[in-house]
matplotlib code that plots the C-alpha trace (Angstrom):
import matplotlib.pyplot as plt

x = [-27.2, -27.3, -29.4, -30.8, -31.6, -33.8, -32.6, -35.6, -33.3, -35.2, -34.6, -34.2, -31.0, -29.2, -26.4, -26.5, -23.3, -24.0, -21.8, -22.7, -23.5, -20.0, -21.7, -18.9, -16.7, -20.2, -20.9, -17.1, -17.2, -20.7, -19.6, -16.4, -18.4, -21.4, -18.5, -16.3, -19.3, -20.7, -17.8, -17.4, -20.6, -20.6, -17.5, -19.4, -22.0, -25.6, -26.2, -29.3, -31.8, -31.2, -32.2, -35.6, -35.7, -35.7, -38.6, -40.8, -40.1, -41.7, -44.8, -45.2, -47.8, -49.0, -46.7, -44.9, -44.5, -41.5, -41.0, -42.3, -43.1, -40.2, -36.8, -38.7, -40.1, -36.5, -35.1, -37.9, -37.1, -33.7, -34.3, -36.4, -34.1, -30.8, -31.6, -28.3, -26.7, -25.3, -24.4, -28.0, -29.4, -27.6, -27.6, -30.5, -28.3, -25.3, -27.7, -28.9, -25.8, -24.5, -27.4, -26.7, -23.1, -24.9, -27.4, -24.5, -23.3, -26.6, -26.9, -23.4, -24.5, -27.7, -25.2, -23.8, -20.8, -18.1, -16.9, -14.9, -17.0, -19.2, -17.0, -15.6, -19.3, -19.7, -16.5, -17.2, -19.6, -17.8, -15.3, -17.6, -17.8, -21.6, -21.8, -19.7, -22.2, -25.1, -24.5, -25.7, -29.4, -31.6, -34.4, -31.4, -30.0, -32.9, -33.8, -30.5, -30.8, -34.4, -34.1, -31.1, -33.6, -35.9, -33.1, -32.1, -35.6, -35.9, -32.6, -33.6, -37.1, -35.2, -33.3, -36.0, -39.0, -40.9, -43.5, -44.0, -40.4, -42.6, -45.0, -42.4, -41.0, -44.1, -44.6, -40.7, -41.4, -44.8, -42.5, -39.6, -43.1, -42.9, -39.6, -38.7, -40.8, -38.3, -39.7, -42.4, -39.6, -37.1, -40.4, -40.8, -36.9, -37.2, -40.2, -39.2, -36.3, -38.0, -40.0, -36.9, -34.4, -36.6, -36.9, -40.9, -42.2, -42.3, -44.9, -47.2, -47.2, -50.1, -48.0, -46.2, -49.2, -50.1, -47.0, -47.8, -51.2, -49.3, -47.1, -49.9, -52.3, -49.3, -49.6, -53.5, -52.5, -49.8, -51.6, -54.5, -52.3, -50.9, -54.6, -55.2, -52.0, -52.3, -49.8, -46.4, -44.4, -45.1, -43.0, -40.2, -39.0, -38.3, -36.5, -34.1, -33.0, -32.1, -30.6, -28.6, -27.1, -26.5, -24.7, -23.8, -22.7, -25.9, -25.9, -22.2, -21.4, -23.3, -21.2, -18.1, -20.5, -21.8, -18.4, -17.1, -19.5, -19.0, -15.4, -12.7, -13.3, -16.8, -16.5, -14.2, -17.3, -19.9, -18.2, -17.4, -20.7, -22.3, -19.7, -21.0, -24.6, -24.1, -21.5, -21.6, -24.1, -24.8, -25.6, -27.7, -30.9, -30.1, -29.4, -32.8, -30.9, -28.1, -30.7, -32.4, -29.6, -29.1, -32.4, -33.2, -29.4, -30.6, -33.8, -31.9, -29.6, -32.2, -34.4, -31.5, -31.7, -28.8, -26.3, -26.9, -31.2, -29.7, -27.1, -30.0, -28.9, -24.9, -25.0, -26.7, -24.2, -21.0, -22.4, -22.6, -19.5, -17.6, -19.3, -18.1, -14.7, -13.6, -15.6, -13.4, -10.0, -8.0, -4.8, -1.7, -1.2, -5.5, -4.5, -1.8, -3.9, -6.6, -4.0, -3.5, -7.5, -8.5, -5.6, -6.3, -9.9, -9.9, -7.1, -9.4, -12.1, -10.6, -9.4, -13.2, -13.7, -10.7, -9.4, -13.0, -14.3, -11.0, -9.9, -11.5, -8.1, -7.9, -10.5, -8.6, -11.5, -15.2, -17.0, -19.2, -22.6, -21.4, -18.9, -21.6, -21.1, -18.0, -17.3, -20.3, -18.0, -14.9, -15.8, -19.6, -22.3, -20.9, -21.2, -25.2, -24.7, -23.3, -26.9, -28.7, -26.6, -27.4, -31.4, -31.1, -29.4, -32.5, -34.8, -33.1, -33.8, -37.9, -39.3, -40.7, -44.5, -43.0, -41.7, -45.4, -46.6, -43.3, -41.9, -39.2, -39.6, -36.5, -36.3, -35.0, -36.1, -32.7, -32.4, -35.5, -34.4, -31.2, -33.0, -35.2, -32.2, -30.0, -31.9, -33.5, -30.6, -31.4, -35.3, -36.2, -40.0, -41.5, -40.4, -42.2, -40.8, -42.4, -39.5, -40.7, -41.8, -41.6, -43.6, -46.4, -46.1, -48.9, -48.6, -47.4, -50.9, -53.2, -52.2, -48.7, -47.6, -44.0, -41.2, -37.6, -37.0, -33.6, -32.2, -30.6, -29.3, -31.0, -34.9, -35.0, -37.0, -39.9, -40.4, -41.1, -44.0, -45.4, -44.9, -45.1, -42.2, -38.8, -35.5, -32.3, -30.6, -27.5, -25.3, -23.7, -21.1, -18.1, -16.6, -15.8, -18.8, -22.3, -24.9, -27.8, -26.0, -22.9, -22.8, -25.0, -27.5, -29.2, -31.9, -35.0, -37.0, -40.2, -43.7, -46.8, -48.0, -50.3, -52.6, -54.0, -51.2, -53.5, -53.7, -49.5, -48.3, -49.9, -48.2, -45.0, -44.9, -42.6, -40.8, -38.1, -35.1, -33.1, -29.4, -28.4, -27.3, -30.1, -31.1, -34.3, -36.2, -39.4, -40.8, -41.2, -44.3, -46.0, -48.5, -51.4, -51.3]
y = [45.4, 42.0, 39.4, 36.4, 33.5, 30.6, 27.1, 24.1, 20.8, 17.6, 15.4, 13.0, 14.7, 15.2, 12.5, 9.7, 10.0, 7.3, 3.9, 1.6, -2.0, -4.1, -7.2, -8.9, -8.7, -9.7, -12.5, -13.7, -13.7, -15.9, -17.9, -18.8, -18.9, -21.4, -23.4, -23.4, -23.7, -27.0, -28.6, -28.1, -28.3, -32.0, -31.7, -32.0, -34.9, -34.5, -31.7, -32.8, -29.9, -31.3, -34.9, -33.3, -31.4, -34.4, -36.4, -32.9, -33.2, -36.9, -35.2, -31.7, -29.9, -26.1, -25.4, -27.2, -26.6, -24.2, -23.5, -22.7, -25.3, -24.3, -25.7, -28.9, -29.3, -28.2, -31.0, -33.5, -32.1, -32.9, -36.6, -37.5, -36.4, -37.7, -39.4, -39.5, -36.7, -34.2, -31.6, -32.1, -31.4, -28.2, -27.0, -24.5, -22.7, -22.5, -20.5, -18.7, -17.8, -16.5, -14.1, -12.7, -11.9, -10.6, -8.5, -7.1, -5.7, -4.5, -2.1, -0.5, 0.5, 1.6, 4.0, 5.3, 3.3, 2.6, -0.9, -1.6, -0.7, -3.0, -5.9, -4.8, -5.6, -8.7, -10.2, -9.0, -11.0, -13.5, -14.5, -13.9, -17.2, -16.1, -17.4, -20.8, -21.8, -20.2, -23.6, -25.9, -26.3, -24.2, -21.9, -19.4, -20.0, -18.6, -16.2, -14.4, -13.8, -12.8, -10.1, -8.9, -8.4, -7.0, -3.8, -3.6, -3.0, -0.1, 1.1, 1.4, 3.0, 5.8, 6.9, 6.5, 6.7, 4.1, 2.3, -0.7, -1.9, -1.2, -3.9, -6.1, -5.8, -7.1, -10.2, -11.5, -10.6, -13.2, -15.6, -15.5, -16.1, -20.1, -20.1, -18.8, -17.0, -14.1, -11.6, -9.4, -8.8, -7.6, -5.4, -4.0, -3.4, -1.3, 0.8, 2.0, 2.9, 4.9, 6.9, 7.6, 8.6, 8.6, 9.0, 9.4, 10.0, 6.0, 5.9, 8.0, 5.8, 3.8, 1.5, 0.6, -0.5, -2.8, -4.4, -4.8, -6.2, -8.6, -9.6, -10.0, -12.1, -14.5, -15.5, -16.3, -19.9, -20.3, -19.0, -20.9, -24.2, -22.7, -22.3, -26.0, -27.2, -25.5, -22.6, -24.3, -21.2, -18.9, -21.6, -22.2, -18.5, -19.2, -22.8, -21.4, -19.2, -22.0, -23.8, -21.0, -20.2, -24.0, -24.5, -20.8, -19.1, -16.6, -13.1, -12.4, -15.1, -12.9, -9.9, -12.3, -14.9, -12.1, -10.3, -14.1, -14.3, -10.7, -11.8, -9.7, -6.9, -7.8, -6.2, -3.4, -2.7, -2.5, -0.4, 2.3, 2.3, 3.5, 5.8, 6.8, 7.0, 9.5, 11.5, 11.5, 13.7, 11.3, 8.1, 9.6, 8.9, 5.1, 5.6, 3.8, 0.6, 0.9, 1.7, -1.2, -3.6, -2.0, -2.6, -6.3, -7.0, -5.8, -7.8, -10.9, -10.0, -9.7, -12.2, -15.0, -15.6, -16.9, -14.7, -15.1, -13.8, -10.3, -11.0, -10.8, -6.6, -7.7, -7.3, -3.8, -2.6, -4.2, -2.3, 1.0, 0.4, 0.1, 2.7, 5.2, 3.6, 5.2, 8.2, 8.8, 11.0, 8.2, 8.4, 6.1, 4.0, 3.3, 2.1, -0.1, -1.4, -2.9, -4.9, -7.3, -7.3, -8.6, -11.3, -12.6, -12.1, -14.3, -17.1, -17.9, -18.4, -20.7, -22.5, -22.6, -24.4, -26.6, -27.4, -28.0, -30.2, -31.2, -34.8, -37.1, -38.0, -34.0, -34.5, -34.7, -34.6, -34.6, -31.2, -30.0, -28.9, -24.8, -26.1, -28.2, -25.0, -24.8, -29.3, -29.1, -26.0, -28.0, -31.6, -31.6, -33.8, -37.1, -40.8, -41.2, -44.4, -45.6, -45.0, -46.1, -49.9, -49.8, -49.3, -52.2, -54.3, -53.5, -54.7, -57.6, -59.3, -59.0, -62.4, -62.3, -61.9, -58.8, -57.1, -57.5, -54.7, -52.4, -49.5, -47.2, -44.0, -41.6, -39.1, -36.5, -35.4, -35.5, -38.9, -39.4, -38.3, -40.0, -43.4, -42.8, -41.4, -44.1, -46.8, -47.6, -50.0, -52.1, -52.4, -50.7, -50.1, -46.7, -43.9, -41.3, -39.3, -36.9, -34.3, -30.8, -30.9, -34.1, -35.1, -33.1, -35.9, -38.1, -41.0, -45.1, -46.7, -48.0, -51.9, -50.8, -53.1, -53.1, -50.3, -49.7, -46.5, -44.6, -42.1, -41.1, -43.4, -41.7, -41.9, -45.9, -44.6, -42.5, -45.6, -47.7, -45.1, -45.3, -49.6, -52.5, -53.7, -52.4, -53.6, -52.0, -54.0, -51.7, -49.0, -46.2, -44.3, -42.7, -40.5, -38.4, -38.3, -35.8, -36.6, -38.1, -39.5, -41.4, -40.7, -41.5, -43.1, -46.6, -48.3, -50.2, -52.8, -51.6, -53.4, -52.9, -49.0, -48.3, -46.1, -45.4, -44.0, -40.7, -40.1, -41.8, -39.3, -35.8, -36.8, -37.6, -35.2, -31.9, -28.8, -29.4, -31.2, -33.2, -34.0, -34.5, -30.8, -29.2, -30.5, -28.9, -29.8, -31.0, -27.6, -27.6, -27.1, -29.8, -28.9, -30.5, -32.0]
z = [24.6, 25.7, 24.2, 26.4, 24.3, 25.9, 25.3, 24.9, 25.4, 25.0, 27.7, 25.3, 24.2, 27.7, 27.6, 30.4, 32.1, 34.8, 34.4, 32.8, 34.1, 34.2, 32.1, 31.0, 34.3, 36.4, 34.1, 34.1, 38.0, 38.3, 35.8, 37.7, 41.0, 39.4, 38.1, 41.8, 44.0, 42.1, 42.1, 45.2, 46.6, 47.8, 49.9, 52.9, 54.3, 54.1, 57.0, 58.8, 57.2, 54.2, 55.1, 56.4, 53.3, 51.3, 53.4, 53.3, 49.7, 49.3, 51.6, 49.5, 51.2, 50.4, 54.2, 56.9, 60.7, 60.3, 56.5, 53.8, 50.6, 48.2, 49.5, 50.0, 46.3, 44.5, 47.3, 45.3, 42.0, 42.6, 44.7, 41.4, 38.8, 40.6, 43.7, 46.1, 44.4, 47.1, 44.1, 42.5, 45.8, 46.4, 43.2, 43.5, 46.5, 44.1, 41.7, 44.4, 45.9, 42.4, 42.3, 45.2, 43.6, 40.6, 42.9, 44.6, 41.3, 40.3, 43.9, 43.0, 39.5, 40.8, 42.9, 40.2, 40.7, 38.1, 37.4, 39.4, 42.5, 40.8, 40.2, 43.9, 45.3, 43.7, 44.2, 48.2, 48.6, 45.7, 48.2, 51.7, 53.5, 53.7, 49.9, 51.1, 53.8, 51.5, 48.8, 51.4, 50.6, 53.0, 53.3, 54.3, 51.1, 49.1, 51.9, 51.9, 48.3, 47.7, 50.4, 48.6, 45.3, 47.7, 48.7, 45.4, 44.3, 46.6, 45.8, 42.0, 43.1, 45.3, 41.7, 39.5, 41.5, 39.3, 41.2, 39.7, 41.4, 44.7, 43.5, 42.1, 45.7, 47.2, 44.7, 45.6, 49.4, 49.0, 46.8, 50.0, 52.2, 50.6, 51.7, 55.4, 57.5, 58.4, 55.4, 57.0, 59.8, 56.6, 55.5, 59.1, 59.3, 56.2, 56.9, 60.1, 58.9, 56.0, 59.0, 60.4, 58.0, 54.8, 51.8, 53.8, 50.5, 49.7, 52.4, 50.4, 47.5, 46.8, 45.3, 48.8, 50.4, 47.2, 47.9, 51.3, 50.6, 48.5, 51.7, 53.6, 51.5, 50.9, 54.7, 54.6, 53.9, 56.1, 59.1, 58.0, 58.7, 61.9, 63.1, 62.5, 63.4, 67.0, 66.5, 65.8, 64.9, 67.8, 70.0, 67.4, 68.7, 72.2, 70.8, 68.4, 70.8, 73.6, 70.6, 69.6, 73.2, 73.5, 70.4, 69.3, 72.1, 72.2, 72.1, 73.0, 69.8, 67.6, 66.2, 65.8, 63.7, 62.2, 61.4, 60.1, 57.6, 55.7, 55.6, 56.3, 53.2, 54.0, 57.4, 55.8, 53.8, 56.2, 58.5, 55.1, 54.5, 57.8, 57.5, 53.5, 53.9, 56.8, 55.3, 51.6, 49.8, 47.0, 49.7, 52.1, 50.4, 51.1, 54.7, 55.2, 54.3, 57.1, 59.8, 58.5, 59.3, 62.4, 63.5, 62.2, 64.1, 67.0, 67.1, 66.4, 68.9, 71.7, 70.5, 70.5, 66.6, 64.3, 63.1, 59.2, 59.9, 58.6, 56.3, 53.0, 53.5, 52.8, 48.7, 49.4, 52.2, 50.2, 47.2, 49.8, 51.1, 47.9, 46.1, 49.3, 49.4, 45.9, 46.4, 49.5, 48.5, 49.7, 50.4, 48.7, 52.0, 52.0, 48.8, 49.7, 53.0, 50.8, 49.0, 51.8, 53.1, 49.2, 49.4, 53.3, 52.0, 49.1, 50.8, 53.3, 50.9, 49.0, 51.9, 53.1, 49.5, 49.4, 53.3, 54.9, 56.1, 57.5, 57.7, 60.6, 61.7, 63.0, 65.8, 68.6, 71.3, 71.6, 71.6, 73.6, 72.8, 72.5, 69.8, 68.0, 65.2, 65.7, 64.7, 61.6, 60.3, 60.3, 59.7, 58.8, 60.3, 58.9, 60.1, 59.1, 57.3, 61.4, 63.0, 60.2, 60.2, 64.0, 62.9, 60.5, 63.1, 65.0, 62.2, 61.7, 65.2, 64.3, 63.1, 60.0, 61.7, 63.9, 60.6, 59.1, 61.0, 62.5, 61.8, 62.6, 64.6, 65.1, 68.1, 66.1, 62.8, 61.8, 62.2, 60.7, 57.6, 57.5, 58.0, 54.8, 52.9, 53.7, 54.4, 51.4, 50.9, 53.9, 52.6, 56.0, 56.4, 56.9, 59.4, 61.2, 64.2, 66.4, 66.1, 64.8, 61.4, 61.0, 63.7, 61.4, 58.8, 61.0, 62.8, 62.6, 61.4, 63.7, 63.2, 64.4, 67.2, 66.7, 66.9, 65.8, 68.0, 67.1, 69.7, 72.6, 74.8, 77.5, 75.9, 77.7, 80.9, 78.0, 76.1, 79.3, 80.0, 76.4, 75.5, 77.1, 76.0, 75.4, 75.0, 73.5, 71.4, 69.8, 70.9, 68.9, 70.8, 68.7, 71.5, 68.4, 67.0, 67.2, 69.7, 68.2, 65.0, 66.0, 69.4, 73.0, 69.9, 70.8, 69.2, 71.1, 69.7, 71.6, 71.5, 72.8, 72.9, 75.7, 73.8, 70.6, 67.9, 67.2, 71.3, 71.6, 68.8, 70.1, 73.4, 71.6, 69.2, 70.4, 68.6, 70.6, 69.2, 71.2, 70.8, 74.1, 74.2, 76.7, 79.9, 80.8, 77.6, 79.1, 79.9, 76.1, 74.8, 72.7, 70.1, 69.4, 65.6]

ax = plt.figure().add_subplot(projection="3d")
ax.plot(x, y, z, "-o")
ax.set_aspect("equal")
plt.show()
């Protein structure tokens, strides 16, 4: 006779056998990165983002033109507490950066994996030239990292199914809303790829659609300002693609950008983990996140963007990647292979840190405006200190009565910013450009009769058709050098403006940033302020 006996096990009782999270190893990497990366971080000049970053920062409004409010007020935070400090300023993106390293780790163990996939995750994207380019201060910089939270909170919600990580989702989709625009595009990429790989049952969640409420609501105050502002952002699309094909090589620079920046295990990584979420068992429910990639890469692609718009889904496809890696039987000369990849990997990240920018000695001819990426990447934008002397040069030939009532507008908003960064120590009065965001800022004041005007060499014929009076009085030319900061730069002493400022400055003012790099600008739009 045989007996069957029925066993009551409390779940409570049934032993979790999943890894658990590699703290000390995780901590021991950001720890070394947070120490590496600020002491490091001010190897390069002022890039010119960061000078507008700063002036948006002195003018903190709810929105801007292009951005959101939050790169702009940790610029002020930092201006305030140590004005002139490069590491300061780029601070925040070290601490950003280092969560993404830590986020990385966090999506591995979330796979179940041990840790060393972990620690292989996070020191991925440890030694990923994205994370050397992400310490410059930039809405990429916080972008890249809050979209990584954003996967790993629907990572953890496919194992545990626990909703509230759906609204959590939401709330740091809204907070990346005050940073770069990009986020509902990230939320798009995602959901379609739910419909078409799944797990479908997210979309029945109430909690989902919270979360996009969330989303959504956050924009009723940027497209508020758009509304008054005459619809800035829809052009900016059609610009930063001309700019990328004119100074990125456009679509068929892409991949290789792309590629560059995941570094060479990177790449290793992303290629494992298509292969992982589409042919092992325990990945598959996070196939959602490769398609996702797939799809936000292709729309860049098409649509002209910059190479890093997708990289916020590295941490979760490194994590992928790794976690597949040493689920794969591998054999002993897989093994050996990697041993090269991590040492190349990590070699060429230290040279990123400790080689660049390279000496200005090393330029040995002027680039061209499709290697404008390819000269900030290895020397930086340097030189500002050279236009802004040649400003003050300017100043200086106003009598006394002139200076009473000038100003100093810059063509570009780069420019604009470098002359109120650097030119407090020539006591230079106020500057306003009609570049972009800054043009946003508002006009000269009414009683402005005289201008220091900063730019191209070529602008002479457009400020004969807006003042009655123009003469240049300084050149900038360093055959070396950038257009627009120490190259084809002059400055006008220009009097007289034919209209009013308010009527002057909606004519003037133009999205479109000139460096001397595109020729048929003028079929630019210009919004109204």
């Amino acid at each position: 006779m045989t007996a069957v006996l029925e066993a009551r096990i409390d779940p409570d009782d049934i032993p979790d056998i999943r890894p658990t999270f590699a703290w000390r190893g995780v901590a021991l990497m950001a720890s070394i990165a947070t120490i590496v990366l600020t002491v490091t971080a001010a190897r390069y000049d002022y890039f010119g983002d960061e000078l507008y970053f700063l002036s948006a920062g002195r003018r903190l409004d709810y929105t801007y033109a292009d951005q959101g409010v939050i790169v702009p007020l940790f610029a002020r935070i930092a201006d305030l507490l140590a004005p002139g400090s490069l590491t300061a300023l780029r601070f925040p993106a070290v601490v950003m950066g280092v969560g993404a390293i830590v986020v990385a780790a966090l999506i591995a163990y979330e796979l179940r994996g041990s840790h060393r996939v972990q620690l292989l995750a996070a020191g991925t994207y440890a030694t990923s030239y994205l994370l050397a380019t992400q310490v410059i201060l930039s809405t990429f910089s916080f972008d890249a990292t809050l979209t990584a939270v954003i996967t790993w909170l629907f990572v953890r919600w496919v194992r545990t199914r626990q909703d509230r990580l759906l609204v959590i989702a939401g709330l740091v989709a809204a907070l990346d809303m005050q940073v770069k625009w990009m986020i509902p595009l990230v939320w798009a990429c995602l959901g379609l790829a739910v419909i078409l790989c799944g797990p479908r049952e997210i979309l029945r969640r109430p909690a989902l659609w919270v979360a996009t409420g969330i989303l959504a609501s956050s924009l009723i105050p940027i497209l508020y300002w758009q509304s008054q502002h005459n619809w800035p952002q829809l052009a900016m699309g059609t610009i930063i693609g001309a700019e990328q094909d004119a100074t990125g090589y456009g679509p068929p620079g892409f991949l290789p950008q792309w590629l560059g920046l995941a570094g060479l295990l990177g790449s290793l990584l992303i290629a494992i983990a298509f292969w992982g979420v589409f042919k092992q068992e325990s990945l598959r429910p996070y196939r959602f996140i490769a398609i996702a990639l797939v799809i936000m890469t292709a729309f860049v692609i098409v649509t002209h963007g910059r190479p890093y718009y997708p990289t916020g889904f590295f941490p979760a496809m490194f994590a992928l990647g790794a976690v597949a890696l040493w689920q794969y039987d591998r054999k002993r000369w897989m093994n050996l292979a990697l041993i090269p990849t991590v040492v190349a990997t990590v070699l060429m990240f230290v040279a990123s840190l400790t080689v660049l920018p390279l000496p200005p000695s090393w330029r040995a001819q002027a680039y061209d405006a499709i290697d404008l990426g390819l000269r900030s990447g290895l020397w930086g934008t340097t030189n500002w200190n050279d236009m802004v002397a040649a400003v003050d040069i300017g100043y200086g030939t106003l009598t006394p009565e002139e200076q009473a009532n000038a100003v100093v507008i810059a063509q570009g908003y780069w420019q604009a910013g470098a002359v109120e960064q650097f030119g407090q120590q020539y006591d230079l009065p106020a500057t306003y450009s009609p570049s972009r965001g800054f043009g946003f800022f508002g006009p000269p004041p009414d009683a402005t009769n005289t201008v220091i005007y900063v730019g191209l060499d070529t602008a002479e014929p457009e400020l004969r058709a807006r003042f009655a009076e123009v003469e240049r009085i300084v050149r900038v030319n360093d055959t070396m050098g950038i257009p627009g900061i120490d190259r084809m730069v002059a400055v006008w002493k220009c009097q007289g403006p034919k209209q009013s400022w308010p009527a002057l400055w909606d004519a003037m003012t133009t999205l479109y940033f000139d460096l001397g790099l595109w020729q048929d600008h003028r079929a630019t739009s210009r919004p109204t302020r």
